[in-house]
N, C-alpha and C positions, 0 to 999 in steps of 0.2 A: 536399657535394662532397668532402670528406675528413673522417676515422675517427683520430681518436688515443685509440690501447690499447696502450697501453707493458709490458701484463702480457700484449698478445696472447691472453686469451682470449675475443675476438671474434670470431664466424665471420660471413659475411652467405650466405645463400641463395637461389637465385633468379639471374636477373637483369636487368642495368640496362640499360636502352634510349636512349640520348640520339640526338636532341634528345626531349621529349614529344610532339609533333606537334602544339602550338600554343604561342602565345605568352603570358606573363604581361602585364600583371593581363589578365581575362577582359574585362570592361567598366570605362567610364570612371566612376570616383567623382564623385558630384556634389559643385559646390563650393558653402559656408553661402552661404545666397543673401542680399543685400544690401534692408534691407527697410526701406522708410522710412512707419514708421505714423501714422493718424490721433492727435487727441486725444479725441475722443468714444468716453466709455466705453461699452460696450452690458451690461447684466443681464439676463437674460431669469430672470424668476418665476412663480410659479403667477397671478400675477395678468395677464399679459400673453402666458403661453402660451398655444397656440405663436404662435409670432413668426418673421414671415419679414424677413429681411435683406439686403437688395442690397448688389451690390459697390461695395468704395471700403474707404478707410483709417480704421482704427477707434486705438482704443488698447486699453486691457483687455477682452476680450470672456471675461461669467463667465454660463454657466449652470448654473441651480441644478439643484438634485438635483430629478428625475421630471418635469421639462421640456422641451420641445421646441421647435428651434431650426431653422427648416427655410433654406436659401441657396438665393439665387434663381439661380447661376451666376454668375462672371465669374470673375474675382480680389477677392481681399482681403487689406489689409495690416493686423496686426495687433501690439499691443506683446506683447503675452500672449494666452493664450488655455485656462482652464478651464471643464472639464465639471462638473458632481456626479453622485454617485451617482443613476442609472435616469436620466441625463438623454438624450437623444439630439440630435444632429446630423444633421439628413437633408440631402443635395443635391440640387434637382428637375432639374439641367444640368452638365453639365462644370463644374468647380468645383477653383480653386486657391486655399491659403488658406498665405501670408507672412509668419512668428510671428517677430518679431524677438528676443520673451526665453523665459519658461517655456511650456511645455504639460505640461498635466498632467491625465487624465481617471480619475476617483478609482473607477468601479467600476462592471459591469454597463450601460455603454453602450455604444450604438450608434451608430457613426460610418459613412456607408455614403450610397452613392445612394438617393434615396424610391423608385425601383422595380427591383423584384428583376433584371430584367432588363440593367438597365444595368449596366457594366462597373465594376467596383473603380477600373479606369485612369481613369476619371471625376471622379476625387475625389482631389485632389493636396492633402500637407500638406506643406510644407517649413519649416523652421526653423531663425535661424541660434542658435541658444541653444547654447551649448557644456559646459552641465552635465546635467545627467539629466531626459528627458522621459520621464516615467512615461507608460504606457497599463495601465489599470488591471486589476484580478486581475476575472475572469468578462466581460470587455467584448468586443463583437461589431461587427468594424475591419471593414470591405473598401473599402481604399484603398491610394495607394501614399503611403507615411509617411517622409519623408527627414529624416534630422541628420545632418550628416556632422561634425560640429564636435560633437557630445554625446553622450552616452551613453543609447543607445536601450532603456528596459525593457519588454519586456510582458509582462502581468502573468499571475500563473498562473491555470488553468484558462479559459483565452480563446479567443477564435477569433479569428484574423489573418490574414484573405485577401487579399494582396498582395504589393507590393514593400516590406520594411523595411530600410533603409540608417541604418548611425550608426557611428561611430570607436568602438565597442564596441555591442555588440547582447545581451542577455540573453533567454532565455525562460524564464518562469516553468513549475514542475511543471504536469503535464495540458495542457498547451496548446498547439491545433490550430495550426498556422502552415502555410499554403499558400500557391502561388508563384497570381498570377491566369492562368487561361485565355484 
């Protein structure tokens, strides 16, 4: 709104139009959602994959690397919530899932509804964790991913088809990020 150049050699060119023709912010920030989780830990391993999960309140929810974790829909509240490496997360239904502390998925999964058809909007992660939830470097997301309380990374050379909201958001080099259709 105002220019201070006390040496005056600043020119501006061009010019300004007020108002813009619409109003600040564009849309409404979501607020850290308020999550109250189970105490049943769940591990999903090569000895029990894959493993389907119905909704309801968990505590630490950890799958291991090249495993498959498929949700049967609903809601889920969670205290945590890691991937490992090649692991995947499939949703067979509308699917929200309520992290109240870290998420962190360490590389080359896939987090996503089980059929291609279904929408990314399908598949809601929200988390009130207010320090960095990692999505890992080469992972293949289509969901809509919220922190508004932490620092959002996703990781390089990935695919990200969705909505990512975080009080900072980074993207890693090579990597695809689309808005869902």
């Amino acid at each position: 709104n105002s220019i201070n150049d006390p040496p005056g050699n600043l020119s501006a060119l061009g010019t300004l139009t007020m108002p813009m023709g619409f109003s600040l912010p564009l849309f409404s920030f979501p607020s850290p959602p308020s999550v109250t989780p189970g105490t049943t830990n769940i591990r999903v391993r090569r000895s029990n994959s894959p493993m389907t999960l119905p909704p309801g309140d968990y505590g630490e929810v950890r799958v291991s690397r090249e495993v498959i974790l498929y949700l049967e829909g609903g809601t889920y509240n969670l205290a945590s919530f890691r991937v490992g490496i090649r692991g995947q997360v499939l949703a067979n239904s509308t699917t929200t899932i309520n992290v109240a502390g870290k998420v962190r998925f360490f590389g080359r999964v896939n987090f996503s509804p089980t059929e291609p058809t279904m929408s990314g909007r399908c598949l809601v992660l929200n988390t009130a964790w207010d320090k960095t939830v990692s999505l890992g470097r080469f992972d293949d997301v289509r969901a809509v991913v919220n922190a508004p309380a932490g620092y959002l990374r996703l990781g390089l050379l990935g695919s990200f088809i969705g909505n990512f909201t975080g009080a900072k958001v980074s993207v890693g080099r090579c990597t695809l990020v689309q808005a869902l259709l």
